[in-house]
N, C-alpha and C positions, 0 to 999 in steps of 0.2 A: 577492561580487557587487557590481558596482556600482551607485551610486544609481540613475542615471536605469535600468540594467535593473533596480533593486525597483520605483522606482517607476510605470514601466510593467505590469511585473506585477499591483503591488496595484492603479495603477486600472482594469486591465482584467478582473478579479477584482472588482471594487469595480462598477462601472457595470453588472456582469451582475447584481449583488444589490437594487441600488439602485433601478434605473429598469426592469427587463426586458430589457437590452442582455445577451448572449451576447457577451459577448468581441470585440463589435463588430457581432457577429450578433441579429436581434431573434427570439424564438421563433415558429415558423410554426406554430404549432399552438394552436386555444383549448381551453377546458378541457370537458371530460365528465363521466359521470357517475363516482364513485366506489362502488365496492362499502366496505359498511360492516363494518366488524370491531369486537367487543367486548373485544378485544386490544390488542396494543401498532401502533399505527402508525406504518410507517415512512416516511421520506421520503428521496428520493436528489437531490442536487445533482450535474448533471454526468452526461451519456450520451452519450458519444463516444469509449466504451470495450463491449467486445461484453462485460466483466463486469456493467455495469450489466445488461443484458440475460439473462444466467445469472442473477447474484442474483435479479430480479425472479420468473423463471419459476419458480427454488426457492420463494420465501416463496410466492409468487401460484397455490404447482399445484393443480389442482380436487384430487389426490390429494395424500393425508397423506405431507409429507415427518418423517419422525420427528425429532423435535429442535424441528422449527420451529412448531409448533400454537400457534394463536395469535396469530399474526405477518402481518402483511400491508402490500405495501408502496401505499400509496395514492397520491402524489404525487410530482413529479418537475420540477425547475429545470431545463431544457436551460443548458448552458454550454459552450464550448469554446475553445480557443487559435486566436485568430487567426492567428499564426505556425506552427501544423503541418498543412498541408493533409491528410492522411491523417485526421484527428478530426476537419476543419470537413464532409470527405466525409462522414465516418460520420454525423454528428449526426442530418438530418433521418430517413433509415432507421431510427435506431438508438430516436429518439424516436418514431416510429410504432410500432414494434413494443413498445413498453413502456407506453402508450397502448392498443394495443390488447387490452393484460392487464387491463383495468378502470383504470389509474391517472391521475388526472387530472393535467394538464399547467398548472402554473402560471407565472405569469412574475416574481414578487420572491421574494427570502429570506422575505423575514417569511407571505408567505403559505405557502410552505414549510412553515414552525416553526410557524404558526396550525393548519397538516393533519396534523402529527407527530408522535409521542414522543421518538422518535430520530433519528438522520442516517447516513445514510449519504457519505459523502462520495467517488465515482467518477470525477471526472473523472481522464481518461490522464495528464494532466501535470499532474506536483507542485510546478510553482511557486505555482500560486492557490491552494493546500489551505489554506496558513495563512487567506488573507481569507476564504474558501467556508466553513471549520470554525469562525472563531472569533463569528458570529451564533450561532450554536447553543451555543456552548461557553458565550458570557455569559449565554445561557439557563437554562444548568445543563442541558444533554439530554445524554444519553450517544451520543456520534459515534464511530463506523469509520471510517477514513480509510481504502482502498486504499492498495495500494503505489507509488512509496514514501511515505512518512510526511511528505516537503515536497522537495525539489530542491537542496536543502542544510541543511545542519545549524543552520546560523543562525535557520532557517525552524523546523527541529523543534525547538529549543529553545524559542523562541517559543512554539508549540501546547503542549509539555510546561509552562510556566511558568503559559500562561494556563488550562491544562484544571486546574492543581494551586491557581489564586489563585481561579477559580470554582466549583472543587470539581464540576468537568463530566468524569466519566469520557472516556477517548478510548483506543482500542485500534487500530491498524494492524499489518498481519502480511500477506505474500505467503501464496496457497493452497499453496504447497510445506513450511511449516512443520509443516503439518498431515498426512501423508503417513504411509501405517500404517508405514511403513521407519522415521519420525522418531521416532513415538511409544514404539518397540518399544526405539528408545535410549534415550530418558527414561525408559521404565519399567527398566532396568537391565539388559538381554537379553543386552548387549558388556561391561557391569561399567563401570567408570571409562573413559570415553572418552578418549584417549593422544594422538589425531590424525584428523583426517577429510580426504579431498578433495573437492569436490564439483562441478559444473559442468550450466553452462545455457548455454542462448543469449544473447548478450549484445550485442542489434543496438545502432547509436547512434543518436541525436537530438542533431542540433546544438546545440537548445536546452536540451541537458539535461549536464552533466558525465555522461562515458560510461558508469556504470554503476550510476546511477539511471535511466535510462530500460529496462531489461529484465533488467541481468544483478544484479540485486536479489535475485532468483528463486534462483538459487546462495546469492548470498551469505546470502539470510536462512535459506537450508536449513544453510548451514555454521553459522551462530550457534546457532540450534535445538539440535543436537547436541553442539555444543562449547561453548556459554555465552560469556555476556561474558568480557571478561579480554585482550581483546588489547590490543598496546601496539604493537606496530612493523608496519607494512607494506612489501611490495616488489613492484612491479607490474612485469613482462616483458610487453611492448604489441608488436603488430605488425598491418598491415591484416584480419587474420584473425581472431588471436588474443589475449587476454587469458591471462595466470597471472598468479593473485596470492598471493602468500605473504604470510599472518599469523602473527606468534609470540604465544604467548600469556606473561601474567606469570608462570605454575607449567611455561616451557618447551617447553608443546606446541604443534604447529606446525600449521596446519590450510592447507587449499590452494582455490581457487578459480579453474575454466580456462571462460573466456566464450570461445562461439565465434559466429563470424560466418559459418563456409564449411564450417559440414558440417550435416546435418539437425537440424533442433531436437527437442531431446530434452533431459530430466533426470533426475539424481543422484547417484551420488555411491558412497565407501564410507567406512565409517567404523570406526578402531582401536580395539580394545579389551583391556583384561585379561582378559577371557573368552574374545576371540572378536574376527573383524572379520563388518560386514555392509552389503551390497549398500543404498543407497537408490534409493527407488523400486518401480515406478514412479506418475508421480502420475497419479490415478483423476477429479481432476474438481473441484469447488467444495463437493462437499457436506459435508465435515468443516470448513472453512471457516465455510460456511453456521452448521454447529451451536453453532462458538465464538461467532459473533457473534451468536445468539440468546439461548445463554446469556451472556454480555455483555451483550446491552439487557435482561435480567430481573434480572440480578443489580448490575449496575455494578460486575465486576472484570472486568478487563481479564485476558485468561492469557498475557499477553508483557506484561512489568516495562517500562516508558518507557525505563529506563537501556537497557536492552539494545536495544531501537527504534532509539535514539539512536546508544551504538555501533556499528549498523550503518551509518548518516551518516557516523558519524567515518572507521568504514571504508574507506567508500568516496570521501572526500573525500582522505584519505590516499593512496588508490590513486592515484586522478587526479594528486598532489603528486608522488608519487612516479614517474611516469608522464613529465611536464612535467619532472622532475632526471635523465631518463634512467634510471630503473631503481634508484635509491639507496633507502634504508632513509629509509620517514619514520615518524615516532612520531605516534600518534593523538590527537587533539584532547582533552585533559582536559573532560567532560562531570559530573564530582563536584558535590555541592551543586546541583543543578537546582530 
């Protein structure tokens, strides 16, 4: 990335923390009253994604979501990208309606992290994550980052360096990971996994290398099941479609088809020594929800950094590979973080 696009990102990341400026936008909404909990309280930076809006309704339901007792989220930074009109639309809707679950609307960081335990970190686009996350992380609070985890790898190593130098747990993970089809692989259903393929939608955003903005979704379904270990990527691009071929280092080869022109839909099947099995389909946020509650009570994270991270290299690789016409590129060495 180049300079002047960081340093356009950090400061319009920076001025939404700093002063109450949204990403150029100031928040149109004052603050209310908050419902009190004797729990852990959460706070979300960033609602210009309809997740913010799910999450919230989970922690904030008058009825007991199981998992989440406890929990509530009280406070809320509007932010957004000036550069993606689709988010600067959603914001004002998206912050009334989260607003109107009792959460009160502030306008700096630090008032944020003065109403919180933890962070939630929502906004749609992963260039600001790094500035948005790391007030909380010098805090030492335990931060969710949605997906992806930053808008390049350069970014997620950053957040992994600094959540590891201030000892600030941070967990990011797409809701597809979590998927009873995923779980039933990790619990050992197919025996040793051999090969998977899996696919999602995988719309683009100018601003984003193409498959950090949606087809993350796939990819992070295909690591889930197949684990770190990949070394070489090969991406087949066309206005439609995506395939991407990863090899892994013990030779197995797992697949990733992003589409653009047929209905959106996920998952996938996956090889095994037992057995193969259908993944899918995904049912909603609330297995999500559960990880990251037990995440702010406990502070382990159940997706390893390293593997976070290889999913950047992943898809950095894709892109690389993409830009050489299709060639075999080898993934960014992420060792020693």
């Amino acid at each position: 990335m180049k300079s002047s696009r960081r340093n356009f990102i950090r400061n319009t990341a920076l001025a939404g923390i700093g002063t109450g400026l949204m990403g150029g936008l100031r928040p149109l909404y004052g603050r209310g009253l908050v419902q009190q909990t004797n729990g852990i309280r959460i706070g979300i930076i960033g609602l210009d994604t309809s997740h913010a809006i799910a999450f919230t309704k989970g922690f904030n339901s008058p009825a007991t979501v199981p998992g989440l007792e406890g929990m509530r989220v009280v406070a809320a930074l509007p932010q957004t990208s000036p550069d993606i009109e689709l988010n600067k639309k959603r914001l004002p809707e998206y912050t009334e309606q989260v607003k109107a679950m009792g959460v009160e609307i502030v306008d700096t960081m630090q008032a944020l992290l003065d109403k919180s335990d933890v962070i939630l970190v929502e906004s749609n686009d992963g260039r600001p994550h790094l500035a948005q996350a790391m007030p909380a992380i010098k805090a030492g609070k335990k931060v969710f980052i949605d997906k992806p985890l930053a808008a390049s790898l350069a970014d997620g190593i950053a957040i992994a360096k600094a959540a590891k130098k201030y000892k600030a747990p941070v967990f990011s993970s797409s809701a597809l990971r979590f998927m009873d089809s995923v779980k039933q692989v990790q619990q050992g259903v197919v025996g040793k996994v051999t090969g998977a393929d899996t696919y999602s939608p995988a719309a683009l955003e100018k601003t984003h290398p193409d498959l950090f903005w949606y087809g993350i979704h796939g990819i992070e379904t295909l690591f889930a099941v197949m684990g770190s270990g990949c070394t070489t990527v090969t991406r087949f691009s066309t206005p439609g479609n995506d395939v991407v071929v990863g090899q892994w280092a013990d030779d197995r080869i797992g697949t990733f088809r992003g589409t653009r022109n047929s209905p959106s839909d996920f998952g996938g099947r996956v090889f095994g020594e037992k057995g193969n099995l259908l993944l899918g389909p995904f049912k909603g946020y609330e297995a999500l929800l559960q990880e990251i509650a037990t995440f702010f009570r406990t502070g382990v994270a159940p997706v390893k950094p390293e593997e976070t991270l290889e999913i950047l290299a992943f898809m950095e690789a894709a892109q690389e590979s993409k830009r050489k016409g299709g060639k075999p590129v080898t993934l960014a060495n992420i060792n020693n973080i």
